[in-house]
C-alpha positions as CSV (number, residue, x, y, z in Angstrom):
1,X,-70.1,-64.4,6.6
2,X,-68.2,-60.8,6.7
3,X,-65.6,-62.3,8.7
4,X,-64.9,-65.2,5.7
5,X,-64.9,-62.5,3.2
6,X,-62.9,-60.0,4.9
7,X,-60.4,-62.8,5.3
8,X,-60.6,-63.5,1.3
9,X,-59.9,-59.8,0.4
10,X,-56.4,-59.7,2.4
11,X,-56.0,-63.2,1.0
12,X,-54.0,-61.5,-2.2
13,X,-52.0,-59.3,0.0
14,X,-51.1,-62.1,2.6
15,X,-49.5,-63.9,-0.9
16,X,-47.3,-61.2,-1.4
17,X,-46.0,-61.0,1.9
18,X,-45.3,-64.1,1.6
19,X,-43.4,-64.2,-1.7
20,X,-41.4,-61.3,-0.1
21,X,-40.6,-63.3,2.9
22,X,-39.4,-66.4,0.8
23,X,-37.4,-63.6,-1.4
24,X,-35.7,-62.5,2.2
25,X,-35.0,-66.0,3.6
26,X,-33.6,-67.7,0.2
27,X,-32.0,-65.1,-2.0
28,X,-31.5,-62.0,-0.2
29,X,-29.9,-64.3,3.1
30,X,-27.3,-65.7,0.2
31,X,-26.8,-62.6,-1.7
32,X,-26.4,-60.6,1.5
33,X,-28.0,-57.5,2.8
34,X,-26.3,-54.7,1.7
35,X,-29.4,-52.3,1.1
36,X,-28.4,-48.3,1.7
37,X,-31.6,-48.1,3.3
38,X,-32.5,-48.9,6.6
39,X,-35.3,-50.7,6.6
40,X,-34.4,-52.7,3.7
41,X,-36.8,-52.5,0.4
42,X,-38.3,-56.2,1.3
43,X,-38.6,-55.3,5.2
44,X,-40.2,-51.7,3.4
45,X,-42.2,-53.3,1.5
46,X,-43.8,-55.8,3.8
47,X,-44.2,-52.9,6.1
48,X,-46.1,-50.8,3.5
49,X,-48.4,-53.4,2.5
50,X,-49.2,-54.7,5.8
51,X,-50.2,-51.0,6.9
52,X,-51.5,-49.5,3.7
53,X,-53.3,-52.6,1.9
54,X,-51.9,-54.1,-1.3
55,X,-52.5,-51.5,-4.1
56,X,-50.7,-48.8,-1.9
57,X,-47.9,-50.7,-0.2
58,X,-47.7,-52.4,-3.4
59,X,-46.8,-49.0,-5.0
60,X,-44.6,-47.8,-2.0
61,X,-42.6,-50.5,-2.4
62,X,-42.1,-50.7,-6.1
63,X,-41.3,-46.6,-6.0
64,X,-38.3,-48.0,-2.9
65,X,-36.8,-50.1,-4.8
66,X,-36.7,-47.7,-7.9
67,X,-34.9,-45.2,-5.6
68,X,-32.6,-48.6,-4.6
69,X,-30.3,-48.1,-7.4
70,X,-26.5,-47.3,-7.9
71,X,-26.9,-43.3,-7.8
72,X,-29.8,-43.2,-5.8
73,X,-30.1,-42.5,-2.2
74,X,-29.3,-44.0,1.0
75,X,-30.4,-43.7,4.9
76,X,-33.4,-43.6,7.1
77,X,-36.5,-43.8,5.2
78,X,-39.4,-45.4,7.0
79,X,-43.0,-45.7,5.8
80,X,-45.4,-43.3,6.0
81,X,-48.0,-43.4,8.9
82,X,-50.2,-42.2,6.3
83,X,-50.9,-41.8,3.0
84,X,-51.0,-39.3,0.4
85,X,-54.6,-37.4,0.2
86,X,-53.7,-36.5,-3.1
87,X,-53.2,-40.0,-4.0
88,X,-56.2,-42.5,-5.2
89,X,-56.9,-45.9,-6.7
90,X,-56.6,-43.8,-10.1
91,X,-53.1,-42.2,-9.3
92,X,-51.0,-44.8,-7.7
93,X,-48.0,-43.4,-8.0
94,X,-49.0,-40.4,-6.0
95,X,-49.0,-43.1,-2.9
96,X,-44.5,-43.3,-3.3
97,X,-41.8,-41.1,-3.0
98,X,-39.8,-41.4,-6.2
99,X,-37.0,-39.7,-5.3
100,X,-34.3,-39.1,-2.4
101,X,-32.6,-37.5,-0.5
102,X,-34.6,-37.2,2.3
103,X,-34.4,-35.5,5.4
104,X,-35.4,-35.6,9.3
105,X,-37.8,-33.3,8.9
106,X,-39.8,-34.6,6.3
107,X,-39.6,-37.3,7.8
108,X,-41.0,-35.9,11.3
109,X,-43.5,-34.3,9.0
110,X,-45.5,-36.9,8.0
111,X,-45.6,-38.3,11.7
């Protein structure tokens, strides 16, 4: 019985990934992939919700491709290993980075 509902509370994030995988085969393959960062924002995005849960990853990814913008920034910018402890269910967008540049030590920080 736990297993069945376990399975029905990832159901809503497995949709997602999926709707970011049908975004990556269809428009972004025809658009082409020009994203500044490396990983992209979909291949970001899949990686935050798959390791973070929907509600954070969700937010991670949102905040990525916010910074995604003519102006913003560009380079390595990988997901966190973990998240913010100042960040809760309450204040989301405590879970993103909202703004660039960033650099190799922050980076190694958070590792």
């Amino acid at each position: 019985m736990t297993t069945i509902l376990s399975e029905l509370q990832r159901l809503p994030a497995r949709a997602v990934r999926a709707l970011i995988l049908l975004y990556r085969v269809t428009f972004s393959a025809f658009a082409g992939r020009s994203c500044r960062y490396a990983p992209t924002c979909s291949e970001y995005a899949d990686e935050a919700i798959s390791r973070h849960g929907l509600w954070a990853g969700g937010w991670m990814g949102f905040a990525r491709i916010c910074r995604c913008r003519p102006g913003g920034g560009e380079g390595f910018d990988p997901v966190p290993q973990t998240l913010n402890p100042r960040a809760s269910a309450l204040t989301p967008w405590r879970y993103a980075r909202w703004r660039g540049p960033f650099s190799c030590e922050e980076v190694e920080d958070e590792r």
